[in-house]
C-alpha atoms as an extended CHARMM CRD file, in Angstrom:
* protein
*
       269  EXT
         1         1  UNK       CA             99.1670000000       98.6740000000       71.9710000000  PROA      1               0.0000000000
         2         2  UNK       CA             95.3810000000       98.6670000000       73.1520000000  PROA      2               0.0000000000
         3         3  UNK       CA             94.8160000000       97.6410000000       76.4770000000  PROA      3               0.0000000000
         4         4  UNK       CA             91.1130000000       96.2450000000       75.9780000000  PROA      4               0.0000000000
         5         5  UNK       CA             92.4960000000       94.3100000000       73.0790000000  PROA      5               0.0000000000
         6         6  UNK       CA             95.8180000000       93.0450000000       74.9540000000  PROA      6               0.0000000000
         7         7  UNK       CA             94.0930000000       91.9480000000       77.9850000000  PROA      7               0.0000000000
         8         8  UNK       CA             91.8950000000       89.7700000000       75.8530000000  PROA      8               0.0000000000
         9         9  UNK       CA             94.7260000000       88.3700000000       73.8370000000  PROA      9               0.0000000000
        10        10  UNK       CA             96.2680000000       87.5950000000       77.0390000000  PROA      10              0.0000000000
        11        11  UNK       CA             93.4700000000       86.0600000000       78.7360000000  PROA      11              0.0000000000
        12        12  UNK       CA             93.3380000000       83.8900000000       76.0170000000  PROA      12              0.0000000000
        13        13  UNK       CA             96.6170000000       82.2490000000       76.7570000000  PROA      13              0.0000000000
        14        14  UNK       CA             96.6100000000       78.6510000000       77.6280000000  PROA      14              0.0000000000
        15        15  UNK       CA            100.3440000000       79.5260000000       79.7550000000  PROA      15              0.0000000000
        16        16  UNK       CA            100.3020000000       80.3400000000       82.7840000000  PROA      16              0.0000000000
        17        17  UNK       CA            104.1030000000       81.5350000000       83.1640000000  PROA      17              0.0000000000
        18        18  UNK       CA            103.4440000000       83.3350000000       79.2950000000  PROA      18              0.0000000000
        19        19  UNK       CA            100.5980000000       84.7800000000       80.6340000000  PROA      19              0.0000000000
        20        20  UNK       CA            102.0180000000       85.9370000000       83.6690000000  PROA      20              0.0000000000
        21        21  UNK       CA            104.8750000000       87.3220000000       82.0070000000  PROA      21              0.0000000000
        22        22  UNK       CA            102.6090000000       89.1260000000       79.5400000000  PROA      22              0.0000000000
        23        23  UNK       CA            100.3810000000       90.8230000000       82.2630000000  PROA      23              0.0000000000
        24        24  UNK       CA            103.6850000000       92.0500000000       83.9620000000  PROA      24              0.0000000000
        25        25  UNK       CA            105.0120000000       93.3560000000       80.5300000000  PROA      25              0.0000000000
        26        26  UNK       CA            101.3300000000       95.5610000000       79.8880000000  PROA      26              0.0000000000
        27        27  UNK       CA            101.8020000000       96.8500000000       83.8380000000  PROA      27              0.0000000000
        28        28  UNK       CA            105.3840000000       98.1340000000       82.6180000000  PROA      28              0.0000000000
        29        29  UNK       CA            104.3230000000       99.6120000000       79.3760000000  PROA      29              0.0000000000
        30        30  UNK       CA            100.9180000000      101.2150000000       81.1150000000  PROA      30              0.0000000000
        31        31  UNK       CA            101.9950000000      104.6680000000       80.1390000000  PROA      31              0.0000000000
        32        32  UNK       CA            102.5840000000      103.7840000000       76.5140000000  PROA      32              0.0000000000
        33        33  UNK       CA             99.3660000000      102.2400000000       76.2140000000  PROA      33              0.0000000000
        34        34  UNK       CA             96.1560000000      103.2310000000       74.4810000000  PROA      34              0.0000000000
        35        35  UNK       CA             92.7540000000      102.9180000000       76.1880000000  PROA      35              0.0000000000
        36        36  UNK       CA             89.2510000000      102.5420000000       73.7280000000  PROA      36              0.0000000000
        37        37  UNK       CA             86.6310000000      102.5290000000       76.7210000000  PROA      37              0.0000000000
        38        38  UNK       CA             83.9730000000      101.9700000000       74.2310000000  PROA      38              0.0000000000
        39        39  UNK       CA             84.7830000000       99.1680000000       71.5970000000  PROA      39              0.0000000000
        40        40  UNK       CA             82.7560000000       95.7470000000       72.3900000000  PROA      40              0.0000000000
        41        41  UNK       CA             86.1640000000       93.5600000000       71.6520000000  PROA      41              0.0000000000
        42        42  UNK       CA             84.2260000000       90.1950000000       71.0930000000  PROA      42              0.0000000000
        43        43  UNK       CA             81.3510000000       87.7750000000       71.7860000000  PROA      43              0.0000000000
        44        44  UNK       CA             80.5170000000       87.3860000000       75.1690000000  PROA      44              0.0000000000
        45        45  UNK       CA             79.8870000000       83.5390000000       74.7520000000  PROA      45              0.0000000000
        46        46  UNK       CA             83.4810000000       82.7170000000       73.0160000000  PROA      46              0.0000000000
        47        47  UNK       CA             85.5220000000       80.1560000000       75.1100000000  PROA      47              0.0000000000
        48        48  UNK       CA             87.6950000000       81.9510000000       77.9260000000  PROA      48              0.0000000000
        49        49  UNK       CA             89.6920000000       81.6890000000       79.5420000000  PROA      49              0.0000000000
        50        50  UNK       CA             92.7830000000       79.4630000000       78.0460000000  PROA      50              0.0000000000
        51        51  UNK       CA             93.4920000000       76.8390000000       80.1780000000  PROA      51              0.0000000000
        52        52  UNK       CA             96.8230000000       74.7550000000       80.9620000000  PROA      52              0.0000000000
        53        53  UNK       CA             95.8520000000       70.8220000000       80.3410000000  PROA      53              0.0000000000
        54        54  UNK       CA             96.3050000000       70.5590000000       84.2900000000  PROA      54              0.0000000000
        55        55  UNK       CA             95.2690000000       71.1300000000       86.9990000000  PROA      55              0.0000000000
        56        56  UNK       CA             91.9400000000       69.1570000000       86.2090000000  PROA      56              0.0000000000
        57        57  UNK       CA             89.5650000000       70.8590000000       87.1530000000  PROA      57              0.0000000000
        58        58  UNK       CA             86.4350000000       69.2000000000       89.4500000000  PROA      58              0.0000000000
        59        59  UNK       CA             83.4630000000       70.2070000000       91.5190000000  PROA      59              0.0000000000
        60        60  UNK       CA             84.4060000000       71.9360000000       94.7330000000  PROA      60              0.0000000000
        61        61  UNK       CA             83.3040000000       68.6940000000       97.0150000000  PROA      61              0.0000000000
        62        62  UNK       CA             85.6060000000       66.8970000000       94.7570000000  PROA      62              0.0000000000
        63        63  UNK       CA             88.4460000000       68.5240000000       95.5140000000  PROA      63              0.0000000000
        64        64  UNK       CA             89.7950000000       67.5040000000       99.1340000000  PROA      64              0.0000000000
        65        65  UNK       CA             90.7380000000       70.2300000000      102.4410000000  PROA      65              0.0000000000
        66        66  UNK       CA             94.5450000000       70.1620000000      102.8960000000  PROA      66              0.0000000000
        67        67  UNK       CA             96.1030000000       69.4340000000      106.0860000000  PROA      67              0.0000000000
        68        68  UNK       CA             99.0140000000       71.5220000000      106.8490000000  PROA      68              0.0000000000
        69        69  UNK       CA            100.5280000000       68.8950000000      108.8260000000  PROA      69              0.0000000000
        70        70  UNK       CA            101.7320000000       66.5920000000      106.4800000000  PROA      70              0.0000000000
        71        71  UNK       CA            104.4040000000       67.2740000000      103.1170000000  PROA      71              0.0000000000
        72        72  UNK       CA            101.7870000000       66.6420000000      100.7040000000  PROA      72              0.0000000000
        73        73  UNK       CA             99.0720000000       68.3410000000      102.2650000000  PROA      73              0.0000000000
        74        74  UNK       CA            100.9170000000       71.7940000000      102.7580000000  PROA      74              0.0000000000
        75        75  UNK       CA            101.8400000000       71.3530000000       98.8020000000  PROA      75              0.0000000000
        76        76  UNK       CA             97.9720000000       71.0220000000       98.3820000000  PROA      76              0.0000000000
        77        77  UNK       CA             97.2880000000       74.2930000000      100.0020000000  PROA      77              0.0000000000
        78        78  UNK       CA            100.2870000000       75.8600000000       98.6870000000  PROA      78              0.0000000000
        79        79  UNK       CA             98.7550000000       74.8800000000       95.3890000000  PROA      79              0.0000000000
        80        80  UNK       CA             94.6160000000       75.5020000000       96.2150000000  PROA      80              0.0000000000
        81        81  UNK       CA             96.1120000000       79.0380000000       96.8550000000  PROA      81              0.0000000000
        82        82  UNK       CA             98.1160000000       79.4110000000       93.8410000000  PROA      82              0.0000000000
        83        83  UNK       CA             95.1890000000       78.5960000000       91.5900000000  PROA      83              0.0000000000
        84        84  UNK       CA             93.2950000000       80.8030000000       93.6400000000  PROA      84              0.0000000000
        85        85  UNK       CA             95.8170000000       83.8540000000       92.7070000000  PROA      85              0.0000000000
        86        86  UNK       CA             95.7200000000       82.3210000000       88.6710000000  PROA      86              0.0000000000
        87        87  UNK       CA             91.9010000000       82.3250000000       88.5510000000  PROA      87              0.0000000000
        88        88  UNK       CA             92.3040000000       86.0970000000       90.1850000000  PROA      88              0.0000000000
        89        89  UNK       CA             94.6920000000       87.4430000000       86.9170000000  PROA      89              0.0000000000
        90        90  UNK       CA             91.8390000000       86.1060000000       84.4660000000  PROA      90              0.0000000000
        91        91  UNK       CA             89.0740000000       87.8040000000       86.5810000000  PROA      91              0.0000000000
        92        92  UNK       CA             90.9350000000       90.9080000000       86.3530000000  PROA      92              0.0000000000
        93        93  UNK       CA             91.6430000000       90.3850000000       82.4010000000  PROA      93              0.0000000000
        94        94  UNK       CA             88.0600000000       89.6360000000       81.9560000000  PROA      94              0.0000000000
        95        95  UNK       CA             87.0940000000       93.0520000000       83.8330000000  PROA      95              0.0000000000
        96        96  UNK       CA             89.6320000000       94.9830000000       81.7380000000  PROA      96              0.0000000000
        97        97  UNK       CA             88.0300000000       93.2820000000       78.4320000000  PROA      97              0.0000000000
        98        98  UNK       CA             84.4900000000       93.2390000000       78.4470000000  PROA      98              0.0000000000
        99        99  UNK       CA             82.7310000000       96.0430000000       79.5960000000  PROA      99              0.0000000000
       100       100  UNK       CA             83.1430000000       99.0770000000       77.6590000000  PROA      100             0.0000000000
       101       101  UNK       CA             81.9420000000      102.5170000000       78.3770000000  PROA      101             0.0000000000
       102       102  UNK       CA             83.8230000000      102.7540000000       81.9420000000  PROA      102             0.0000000000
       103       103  UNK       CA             86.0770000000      105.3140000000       83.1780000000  PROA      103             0.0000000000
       104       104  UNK       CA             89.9220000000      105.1410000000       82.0070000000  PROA      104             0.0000000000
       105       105  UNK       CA             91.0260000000      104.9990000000       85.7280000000  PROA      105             0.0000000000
       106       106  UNK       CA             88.1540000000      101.7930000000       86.2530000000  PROA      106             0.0000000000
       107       107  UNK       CA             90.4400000000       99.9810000000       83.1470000000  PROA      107             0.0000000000
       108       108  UNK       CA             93.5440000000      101.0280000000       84.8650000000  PROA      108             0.0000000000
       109       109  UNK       CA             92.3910000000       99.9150000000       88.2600000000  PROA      109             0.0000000000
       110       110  UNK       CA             92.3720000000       96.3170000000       87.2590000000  PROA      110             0.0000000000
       111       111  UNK       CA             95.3750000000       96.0580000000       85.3410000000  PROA      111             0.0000000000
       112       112  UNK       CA             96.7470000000       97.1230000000       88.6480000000  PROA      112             0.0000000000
       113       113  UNK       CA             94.9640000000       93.9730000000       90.1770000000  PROA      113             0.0000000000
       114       114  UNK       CA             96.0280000000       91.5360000000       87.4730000000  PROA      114             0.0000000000
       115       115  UNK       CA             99.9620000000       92.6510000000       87.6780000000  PROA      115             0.0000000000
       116       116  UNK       CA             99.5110000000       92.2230000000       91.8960000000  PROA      116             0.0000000000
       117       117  UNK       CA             97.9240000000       88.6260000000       91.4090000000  PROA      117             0.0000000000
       118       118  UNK       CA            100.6440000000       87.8530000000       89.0730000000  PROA      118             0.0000000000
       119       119  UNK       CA            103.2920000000       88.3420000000       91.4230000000  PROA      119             0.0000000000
       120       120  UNK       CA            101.2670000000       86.4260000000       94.2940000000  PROA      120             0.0000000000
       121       121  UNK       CA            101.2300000000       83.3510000000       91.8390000000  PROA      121             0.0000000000
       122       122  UNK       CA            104.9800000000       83.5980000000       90.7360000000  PROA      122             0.0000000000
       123       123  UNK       CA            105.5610000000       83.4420000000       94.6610000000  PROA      123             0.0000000000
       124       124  UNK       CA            103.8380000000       80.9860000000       95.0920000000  PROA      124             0.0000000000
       125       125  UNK       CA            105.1450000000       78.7330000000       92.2460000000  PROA      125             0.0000000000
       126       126  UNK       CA            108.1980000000       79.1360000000       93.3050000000  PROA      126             0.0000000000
       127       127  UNK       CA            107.3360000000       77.4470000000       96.6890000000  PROA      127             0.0000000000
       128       128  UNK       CA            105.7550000000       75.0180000000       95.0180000000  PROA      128             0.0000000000
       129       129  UNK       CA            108.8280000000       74.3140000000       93.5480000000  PROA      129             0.0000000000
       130       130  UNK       CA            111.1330000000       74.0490000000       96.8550000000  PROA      130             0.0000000000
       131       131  UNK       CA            108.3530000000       71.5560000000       97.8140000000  PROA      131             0.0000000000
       132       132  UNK       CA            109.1300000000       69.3220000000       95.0260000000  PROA      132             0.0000000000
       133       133  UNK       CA            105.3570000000       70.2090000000       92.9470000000  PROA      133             0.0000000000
       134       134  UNK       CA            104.6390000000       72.3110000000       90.0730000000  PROA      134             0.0000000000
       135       135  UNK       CA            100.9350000000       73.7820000000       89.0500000000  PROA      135             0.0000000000
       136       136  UNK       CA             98.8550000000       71.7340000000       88.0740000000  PROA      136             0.0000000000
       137       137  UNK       CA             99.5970000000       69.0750000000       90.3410000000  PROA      137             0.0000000000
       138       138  UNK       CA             96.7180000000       68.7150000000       92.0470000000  PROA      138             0.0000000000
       139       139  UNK       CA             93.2000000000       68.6470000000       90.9660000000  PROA      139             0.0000000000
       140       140  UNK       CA             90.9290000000       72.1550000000       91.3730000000  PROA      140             0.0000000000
       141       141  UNK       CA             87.9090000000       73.4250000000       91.5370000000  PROA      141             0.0000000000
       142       142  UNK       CA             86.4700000000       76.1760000000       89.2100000000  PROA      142             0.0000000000
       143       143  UNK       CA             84.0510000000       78.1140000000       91.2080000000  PROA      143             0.0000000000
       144       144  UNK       CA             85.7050000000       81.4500000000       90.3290000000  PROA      144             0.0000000000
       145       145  UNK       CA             85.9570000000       82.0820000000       87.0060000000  PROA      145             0.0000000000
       146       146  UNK       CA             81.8690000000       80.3580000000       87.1240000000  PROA      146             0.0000000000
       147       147  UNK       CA             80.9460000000       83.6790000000       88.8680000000  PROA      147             0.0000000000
       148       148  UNK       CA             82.9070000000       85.5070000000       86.5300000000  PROA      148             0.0000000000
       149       149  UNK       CA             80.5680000000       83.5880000000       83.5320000000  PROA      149             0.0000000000
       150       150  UNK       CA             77.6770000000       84.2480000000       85.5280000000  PROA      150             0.0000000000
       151       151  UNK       CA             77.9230000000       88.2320000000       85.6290000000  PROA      151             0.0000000000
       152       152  UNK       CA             79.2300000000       88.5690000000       81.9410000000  PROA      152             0.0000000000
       153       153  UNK       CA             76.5720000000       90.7690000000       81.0940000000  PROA      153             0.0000000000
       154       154  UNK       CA             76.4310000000       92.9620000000       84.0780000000  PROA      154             0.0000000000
       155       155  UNK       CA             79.3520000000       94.9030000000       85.2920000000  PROA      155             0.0000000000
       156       156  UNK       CA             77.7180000000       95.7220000000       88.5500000000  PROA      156             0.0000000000
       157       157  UNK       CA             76.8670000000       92.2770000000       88.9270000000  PROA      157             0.0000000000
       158       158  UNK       CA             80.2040000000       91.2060000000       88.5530000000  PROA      158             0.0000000000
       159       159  UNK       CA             81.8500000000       94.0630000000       90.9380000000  PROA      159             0.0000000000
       160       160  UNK       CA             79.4280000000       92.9000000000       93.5390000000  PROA      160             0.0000000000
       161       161  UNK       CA             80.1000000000       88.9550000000       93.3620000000  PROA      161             0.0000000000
       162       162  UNK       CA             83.3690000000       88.4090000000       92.6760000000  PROA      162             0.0000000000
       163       163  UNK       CA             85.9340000000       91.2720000000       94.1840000000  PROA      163             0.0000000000
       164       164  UNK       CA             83.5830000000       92.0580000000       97.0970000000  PROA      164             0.0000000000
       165       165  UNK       CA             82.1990000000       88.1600000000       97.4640000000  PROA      165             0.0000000000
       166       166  UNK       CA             84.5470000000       85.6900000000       96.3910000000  PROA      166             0.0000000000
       167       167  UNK       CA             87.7090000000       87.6180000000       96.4900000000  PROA      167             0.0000000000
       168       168  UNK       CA             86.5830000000       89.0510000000       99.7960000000  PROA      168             0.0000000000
       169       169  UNK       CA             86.4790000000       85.5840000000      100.9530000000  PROA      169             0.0000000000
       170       170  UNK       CA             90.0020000000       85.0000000000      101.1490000000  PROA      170             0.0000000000
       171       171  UNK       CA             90.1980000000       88.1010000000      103.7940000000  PROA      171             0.0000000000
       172       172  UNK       CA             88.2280000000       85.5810000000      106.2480000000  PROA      172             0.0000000000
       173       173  UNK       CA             90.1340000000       82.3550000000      105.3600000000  PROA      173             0.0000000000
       174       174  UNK       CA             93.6050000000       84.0450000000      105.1400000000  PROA      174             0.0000000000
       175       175  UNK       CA             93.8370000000       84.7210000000      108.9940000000  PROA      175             0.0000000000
       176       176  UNK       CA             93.0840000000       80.9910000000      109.8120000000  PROA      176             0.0000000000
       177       177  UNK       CA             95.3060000000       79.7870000000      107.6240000000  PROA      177             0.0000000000
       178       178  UNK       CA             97.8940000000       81.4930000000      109.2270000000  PROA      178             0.0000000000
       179       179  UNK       CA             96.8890000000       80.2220000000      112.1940000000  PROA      179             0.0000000000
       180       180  UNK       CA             97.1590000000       77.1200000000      111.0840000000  PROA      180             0.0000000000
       181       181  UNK       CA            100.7280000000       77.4020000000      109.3450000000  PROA      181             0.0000000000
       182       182  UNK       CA            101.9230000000       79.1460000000      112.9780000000  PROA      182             0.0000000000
       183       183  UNK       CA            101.6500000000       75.8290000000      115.0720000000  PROA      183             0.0000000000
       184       184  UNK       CA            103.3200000000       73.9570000000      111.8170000000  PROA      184             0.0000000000
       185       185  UNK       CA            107.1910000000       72.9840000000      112.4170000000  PROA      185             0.0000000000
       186       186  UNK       CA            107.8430000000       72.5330000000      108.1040000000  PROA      186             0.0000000000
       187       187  UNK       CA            110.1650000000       75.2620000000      106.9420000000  PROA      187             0.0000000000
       188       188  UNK       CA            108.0070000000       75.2840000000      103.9030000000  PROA      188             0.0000000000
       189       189  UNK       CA            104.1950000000       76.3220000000      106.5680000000  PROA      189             0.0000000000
       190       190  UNK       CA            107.1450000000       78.9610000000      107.5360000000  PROA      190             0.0000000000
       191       191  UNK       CA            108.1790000000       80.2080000000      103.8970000000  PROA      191             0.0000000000
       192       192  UNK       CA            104.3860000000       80.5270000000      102.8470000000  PROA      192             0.0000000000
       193       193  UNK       CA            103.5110000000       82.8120000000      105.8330000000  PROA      193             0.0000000000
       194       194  UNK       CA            105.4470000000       85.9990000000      104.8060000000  PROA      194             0.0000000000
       195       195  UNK       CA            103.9660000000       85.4090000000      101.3710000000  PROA      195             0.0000000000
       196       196  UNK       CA            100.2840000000       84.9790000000      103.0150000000  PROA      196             0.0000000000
       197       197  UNK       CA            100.8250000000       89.0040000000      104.5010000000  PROA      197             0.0000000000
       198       198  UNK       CA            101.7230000000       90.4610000000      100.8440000000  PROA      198             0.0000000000
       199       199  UNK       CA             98.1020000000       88.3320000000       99.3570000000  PROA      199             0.0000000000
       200       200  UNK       CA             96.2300000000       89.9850000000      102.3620000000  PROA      200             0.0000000000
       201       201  UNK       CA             98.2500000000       93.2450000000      102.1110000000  PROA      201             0.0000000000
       202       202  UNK       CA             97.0480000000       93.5430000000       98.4340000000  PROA      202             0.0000000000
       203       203  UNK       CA             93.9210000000       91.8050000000       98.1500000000  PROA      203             0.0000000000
       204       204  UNK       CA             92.5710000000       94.3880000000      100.7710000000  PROA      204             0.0000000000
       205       205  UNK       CA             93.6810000000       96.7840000000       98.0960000000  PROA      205             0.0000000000
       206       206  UNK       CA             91.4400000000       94.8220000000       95.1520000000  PROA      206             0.0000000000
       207       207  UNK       CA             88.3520000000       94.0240000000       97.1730000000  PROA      207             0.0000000000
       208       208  UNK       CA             88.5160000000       98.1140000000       97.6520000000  PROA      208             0.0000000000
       209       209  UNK       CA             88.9860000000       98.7340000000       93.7420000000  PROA      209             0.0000000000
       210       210  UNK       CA             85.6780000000       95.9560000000       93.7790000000  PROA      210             0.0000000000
       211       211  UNK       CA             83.7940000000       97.9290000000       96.4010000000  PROA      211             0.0000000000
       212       212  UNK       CA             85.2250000000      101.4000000000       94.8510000000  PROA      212             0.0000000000
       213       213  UNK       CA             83.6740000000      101.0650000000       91.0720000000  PROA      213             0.0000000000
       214       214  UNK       CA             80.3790000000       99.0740000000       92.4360000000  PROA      214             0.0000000000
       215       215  UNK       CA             79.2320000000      101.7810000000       94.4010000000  PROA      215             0.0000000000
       216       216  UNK       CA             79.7260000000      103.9830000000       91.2920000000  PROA      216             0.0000000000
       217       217  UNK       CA             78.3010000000      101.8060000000       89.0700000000  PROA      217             0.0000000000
       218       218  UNK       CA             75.3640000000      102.1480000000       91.9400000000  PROA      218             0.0000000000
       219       219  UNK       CA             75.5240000000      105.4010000000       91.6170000000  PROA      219             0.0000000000
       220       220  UNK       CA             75.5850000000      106.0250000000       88.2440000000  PROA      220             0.0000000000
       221       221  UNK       CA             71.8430000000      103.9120000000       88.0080000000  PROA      221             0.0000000000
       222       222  UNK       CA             70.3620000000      105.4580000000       91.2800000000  PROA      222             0.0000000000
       223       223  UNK       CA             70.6940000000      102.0730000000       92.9230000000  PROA      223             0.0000000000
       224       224  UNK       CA             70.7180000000      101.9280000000       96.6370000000  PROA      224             0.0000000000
       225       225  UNK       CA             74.3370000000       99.6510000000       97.2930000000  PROA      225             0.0000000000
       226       226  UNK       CA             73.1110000000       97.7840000000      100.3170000000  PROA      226             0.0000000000
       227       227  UNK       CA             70.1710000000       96.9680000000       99.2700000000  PROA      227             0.0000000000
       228       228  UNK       CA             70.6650000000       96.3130000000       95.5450000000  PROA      228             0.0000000000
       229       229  UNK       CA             73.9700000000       93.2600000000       96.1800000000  PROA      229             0.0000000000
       230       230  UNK       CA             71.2850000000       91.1290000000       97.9220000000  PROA      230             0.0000000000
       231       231  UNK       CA             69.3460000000       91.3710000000       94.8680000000  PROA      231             0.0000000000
       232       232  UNK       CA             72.2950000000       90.1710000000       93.1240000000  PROA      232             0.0000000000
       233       233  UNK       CA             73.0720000000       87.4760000000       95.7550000000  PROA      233             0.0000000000
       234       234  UNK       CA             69.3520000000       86.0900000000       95.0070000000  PROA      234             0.0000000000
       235       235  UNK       CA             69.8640000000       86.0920000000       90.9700000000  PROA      235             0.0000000000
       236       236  UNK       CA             73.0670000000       84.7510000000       90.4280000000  PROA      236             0.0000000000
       237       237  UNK       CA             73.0970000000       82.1400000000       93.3470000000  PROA      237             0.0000000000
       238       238  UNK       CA             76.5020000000       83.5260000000       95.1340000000  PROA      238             0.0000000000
       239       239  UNK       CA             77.8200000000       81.2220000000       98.3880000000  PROA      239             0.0000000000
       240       240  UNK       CA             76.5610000000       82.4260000000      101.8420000000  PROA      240             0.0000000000
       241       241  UNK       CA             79.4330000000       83.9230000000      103.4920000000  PROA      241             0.0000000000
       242       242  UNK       CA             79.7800000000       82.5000000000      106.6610000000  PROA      242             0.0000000000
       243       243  UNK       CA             81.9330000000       83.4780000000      109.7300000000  PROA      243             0.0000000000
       244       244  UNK       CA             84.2640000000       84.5640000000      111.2550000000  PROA      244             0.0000000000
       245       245  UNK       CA             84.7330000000       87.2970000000      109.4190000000  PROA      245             0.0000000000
       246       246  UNK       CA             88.3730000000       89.5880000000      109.2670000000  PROA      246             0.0000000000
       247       247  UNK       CA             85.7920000000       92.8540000000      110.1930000000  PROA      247             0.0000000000
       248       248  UNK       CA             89.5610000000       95.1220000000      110.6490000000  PROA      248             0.0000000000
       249       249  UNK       CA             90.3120000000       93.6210000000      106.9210000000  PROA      249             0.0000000000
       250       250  UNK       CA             86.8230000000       93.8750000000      105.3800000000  PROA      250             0.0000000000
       251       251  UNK       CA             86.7520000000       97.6570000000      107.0380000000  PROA      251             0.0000000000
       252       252  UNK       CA             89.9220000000       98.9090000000      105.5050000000  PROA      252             0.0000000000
       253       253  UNK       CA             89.0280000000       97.2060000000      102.0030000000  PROA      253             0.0000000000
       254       254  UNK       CA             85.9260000000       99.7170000000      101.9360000000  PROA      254             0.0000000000
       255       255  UNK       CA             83.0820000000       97.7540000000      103.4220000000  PROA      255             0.0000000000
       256       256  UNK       CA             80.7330000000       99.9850000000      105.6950000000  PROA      256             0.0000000000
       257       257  UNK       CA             79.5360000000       98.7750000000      109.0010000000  PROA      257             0.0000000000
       258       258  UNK       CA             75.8490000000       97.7140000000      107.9710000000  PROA      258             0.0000000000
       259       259  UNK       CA             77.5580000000       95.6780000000      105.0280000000  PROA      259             0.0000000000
       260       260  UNK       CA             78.9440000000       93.5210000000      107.8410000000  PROA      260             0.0000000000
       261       261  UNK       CA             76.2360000000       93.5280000000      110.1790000000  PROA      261             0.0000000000
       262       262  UNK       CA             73.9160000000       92.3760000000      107.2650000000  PROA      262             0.0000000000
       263       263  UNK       CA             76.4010000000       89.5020000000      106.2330000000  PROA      263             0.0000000000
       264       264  UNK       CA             76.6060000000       88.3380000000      110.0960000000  PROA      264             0.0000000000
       265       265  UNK       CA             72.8940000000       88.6900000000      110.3570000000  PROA      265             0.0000000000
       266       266  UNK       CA             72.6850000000       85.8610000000      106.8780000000  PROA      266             0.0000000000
       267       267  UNK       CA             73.9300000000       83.1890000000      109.5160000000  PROA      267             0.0000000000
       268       268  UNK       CA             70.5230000000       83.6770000000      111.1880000000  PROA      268             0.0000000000
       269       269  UNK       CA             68.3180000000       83.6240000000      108.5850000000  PROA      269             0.0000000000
């Protein structure tokens, strides 16, 4: 098997548990498989990724905060989180897929990713279950796998503004949502916090893959890194970051020092 060509067929998937099951299954076979770095495996306009019927998906101002302080606002967040960690397995397909010409360790890198964010959303399912909710319960937003469309034809592009922008994001939020959970009395707030350190645990491990293979890509088209991903920013319309931000998290996940100064001095501006 072809790993280009299986992560597409996967990504295509409209199952969630099939598809999860099927990303675990290439991360066993990984030695077995065959890498073509350099075959373009299909148009970059068909319709991806497949999609369950539910959750329905809405624009983010659409989609309400969850309160941890009541039953079916923890199952909210449970679930805002495990669409979060579903959205993450297709960006990683999608990186694997369709841009060729990389490295073999760059390919291998994110099937890494997409077998970690697996696991986070079969956790979190399972929770979901023990509260009585499935996926696709609630509604979602989409704002993801929109960035991911976004930087389709540009690999640096899409290293900058989704591992190191939008996945970085949940480095921030993850802390105060373990705040949050900590002054919570449901044995549920108390299940998801153990579950919240292996997400944080990893994801610092994926935004450093993102900040890893952008610096190369930098590299590899004498482009200066901190100055070229406001550039990118400015094109493709990312979100301002805003504070606070996890600097201990962002540091071990690769980011340098002025990275951080220049996304605290943004709040300014």
């Amino acid at each position: 098997m072809e790993l280009r060509s299986a992560a597409l067929q996967v990504l295509c998937d409209a199952d969630p548990h099939t598809q999860v099951q099927a990303v675990q299954a290439l991360w066993l076979e990984r030695d077995q498989l065959s890498l073509d770095t350099h075959s373009v495996l299909a148009s970059p306009d068909m319709p991806l990724p497949g999609r369950p019927a539910k959750p329905l998906l809405k624009p983010p101002q659409h989609v309400p905060s969850r309160s941890v302080h009541t039953p079916q606002g923890l199952a909210g967040l449970v679930h805002s989180i495990c669409h979060i960690e579903f959205n993450a397995i297709h960006l990683a397909l999608d990186a694997i897929w369709r841009f060729p010409g990389l490295p073999q360790a760059y390919y291998r890198d994110w099937l890494k990713v997409a077998y970690e964010e697996s696991t986070h959303f079969e956790l979190l399912c399972a929770l979901l279950r023990n509260m009585g909710h499935g996926y696709g319960d609630f509604d979602a937003h989409d704002c993801l796998w929109q960035m991911c469309e976004k930087t389709a034809d540009d690999v640096i592009a899409r290293m900058a503004l989704v591992p190191r922008t939008l996945e970085a994001r949940g480095l921030d939020a993850t802390p105060l949502i373990q705040a949050k959970l900590h002054i919570s009395d449901s044995p549920h707030a108390a299940a998801l916090q153990p579950i919240l350190k292996i997400i944080l645990r990893d994801e610092i491990g994926h935004v450093a893959i993102g900040n890893h293979w952008f610096r190369w890509l930098c590299a590899q088209h004498q482009l200066d890194p901190l100055a070229h991903y406001p550039l990118l920013v400015q094109r493709h319309a990312a979100p301002r970051l805003k504070p606070p931000f996890n600097n201990e998290a962002r540091l071990q996940a690769g980011f340098t020092r002025e990275e951080i100064d220049w996304l605290l001095a943004q709040r300014l501006a």
